[in-house]
C-alpha positions in Angstrom: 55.9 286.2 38.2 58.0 286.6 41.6 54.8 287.6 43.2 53.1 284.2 42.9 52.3 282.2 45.3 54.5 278.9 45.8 51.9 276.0 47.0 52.7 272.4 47.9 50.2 270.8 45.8 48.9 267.6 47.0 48.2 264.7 44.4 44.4 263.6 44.4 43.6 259.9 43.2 43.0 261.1 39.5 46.8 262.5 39.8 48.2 259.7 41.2 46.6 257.2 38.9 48.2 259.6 36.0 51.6 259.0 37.3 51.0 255.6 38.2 50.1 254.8 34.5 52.7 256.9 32.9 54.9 255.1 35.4 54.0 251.8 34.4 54.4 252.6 30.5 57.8 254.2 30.8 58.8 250.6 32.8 57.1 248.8 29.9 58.5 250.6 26.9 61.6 250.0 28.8 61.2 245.9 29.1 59.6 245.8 25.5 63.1 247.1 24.1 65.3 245.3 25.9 63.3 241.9 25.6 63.1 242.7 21.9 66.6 243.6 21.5 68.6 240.4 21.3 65.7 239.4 18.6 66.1 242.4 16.1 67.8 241.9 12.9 71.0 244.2 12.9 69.2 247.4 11.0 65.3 248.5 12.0 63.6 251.3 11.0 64.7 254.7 13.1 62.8 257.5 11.3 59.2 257.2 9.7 58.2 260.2 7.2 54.6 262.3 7.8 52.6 259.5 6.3 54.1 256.8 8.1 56.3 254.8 6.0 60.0 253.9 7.4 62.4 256.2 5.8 65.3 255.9 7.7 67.2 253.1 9.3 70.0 252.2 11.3 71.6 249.7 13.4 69.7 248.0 16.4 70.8 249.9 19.3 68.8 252.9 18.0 65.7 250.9 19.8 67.0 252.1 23.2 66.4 256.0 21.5 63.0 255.8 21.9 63.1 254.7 25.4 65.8 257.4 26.2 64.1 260.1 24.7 60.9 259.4 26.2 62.6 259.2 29.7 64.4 262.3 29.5 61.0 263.8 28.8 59.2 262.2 31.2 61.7 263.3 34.2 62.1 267.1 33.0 58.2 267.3 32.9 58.3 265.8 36.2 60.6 268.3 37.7 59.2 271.3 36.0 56.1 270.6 37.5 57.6 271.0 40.9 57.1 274.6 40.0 54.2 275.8 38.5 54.7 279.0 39.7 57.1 279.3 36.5 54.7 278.3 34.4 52.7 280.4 31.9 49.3 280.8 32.4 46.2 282.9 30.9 45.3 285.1 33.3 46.9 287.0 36.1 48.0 284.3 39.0 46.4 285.7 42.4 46.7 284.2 46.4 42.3 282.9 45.7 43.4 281.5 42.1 46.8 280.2 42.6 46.1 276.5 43.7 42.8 275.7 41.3 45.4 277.4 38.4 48.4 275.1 39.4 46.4 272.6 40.1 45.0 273.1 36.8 48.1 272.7 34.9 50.1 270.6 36.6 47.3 268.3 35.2 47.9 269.5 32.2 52.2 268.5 32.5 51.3 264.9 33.8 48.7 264.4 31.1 50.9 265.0 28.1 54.0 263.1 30.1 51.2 260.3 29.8 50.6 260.9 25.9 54.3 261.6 25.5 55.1 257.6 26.9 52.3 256.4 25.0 53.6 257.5 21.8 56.7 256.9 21.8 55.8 253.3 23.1 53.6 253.3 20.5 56.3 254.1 17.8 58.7 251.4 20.0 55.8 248.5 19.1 55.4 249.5 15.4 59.3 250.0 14.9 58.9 246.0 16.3 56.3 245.2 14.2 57.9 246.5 10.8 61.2 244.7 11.5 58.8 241.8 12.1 57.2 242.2 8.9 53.7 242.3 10.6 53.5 246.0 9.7 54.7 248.5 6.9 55.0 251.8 8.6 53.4 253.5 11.2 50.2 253.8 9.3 48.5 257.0 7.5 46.4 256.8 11.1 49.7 257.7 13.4 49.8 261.4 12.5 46.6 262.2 12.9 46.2 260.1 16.0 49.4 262.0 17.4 48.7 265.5 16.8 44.4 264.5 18.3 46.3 263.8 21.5 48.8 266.3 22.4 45.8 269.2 20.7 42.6 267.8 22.4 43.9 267.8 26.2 45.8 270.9 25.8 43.0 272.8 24.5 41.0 271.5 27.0 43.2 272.8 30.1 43.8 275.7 28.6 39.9 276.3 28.2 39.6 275.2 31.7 42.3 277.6 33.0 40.8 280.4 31.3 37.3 279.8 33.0 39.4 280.0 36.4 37.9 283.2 37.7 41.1 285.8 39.0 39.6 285.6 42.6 39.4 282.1 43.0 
């Protein structure tokens, strides 16, 4: 791994509109919870089980943990893929592979920083909806829907990466 080649990688449009998305649903899930907040009856639903239903609740302020979480992840996926010279990968990283492999799976990181924003905005507007009453749960379609997105794009960059030929 100290061999690799550390490249600058510049975004391309399908990059930046990526970011610009997950961006723009961080902000959101952001406004949605504190817009919703001063409305929220003093205990909501903080932990749903594996088919959907709220199972766990606490006081109010627990709507900013979904916010939190989801920017802590968002930021470390953004720093870590500074340096995707670090990252695994499944075949040897050469000089004539190196930027179609990072470029590869840097893709990969912003993609799942997308789906990891969506869900947990996702989770943010059903947690409003229960304590609404509009909704009981997250649905028997969350869990499913959850594991289809992180599993499909990962699969398919790490297909992708694999087809990356070792010189270039």
């Amino acid at each position: 791994m100290d061999e690799r080649p550390k490249i600058k990688l510049d975004l391309t449009n399908t990059d930046k509109v990526i970011e610009f998305t997950g961006w723009t649903l961080l902000i959101g899930t952001w406004i949605l919870a504190i817009l919703s907040f001063s409305y929220l009856p003093e205990s909501i639903p903080t932990h749903f089980n594996g088919a959907g239903e709220a199972d766990g609740f606490g006081g109010k302020n627990n709507i900013f943990v979904l916010p939190i979480i989801g920017t802590i992840l968002f930021f470390g996926m953004t720093m870590l893929n500074k340096n995707p010279h670090i990252f695994n990968y499944p075949k040897a990283i050469t000089n004539e592979n190196a930027l179609r492999q990072y470029s590869n799976a840097t893709r990969m990181i912003r993609v799942l920083k997308l789906i990891i924003v969506f869900v947990f905005g996702l989770i943010l507007v059903m947690t409003l909806q229960n304590t609404n009453g509009n909704a009981d749960g997250l649905g028997t379609w969350f869990l499913p829907l959850t594991i289809g997105l992180f599993i499909i794009p990962t699969l398919y960059f790490l297909i992708k990466s694999m087809k990356i030929n070792s010189n270039g």
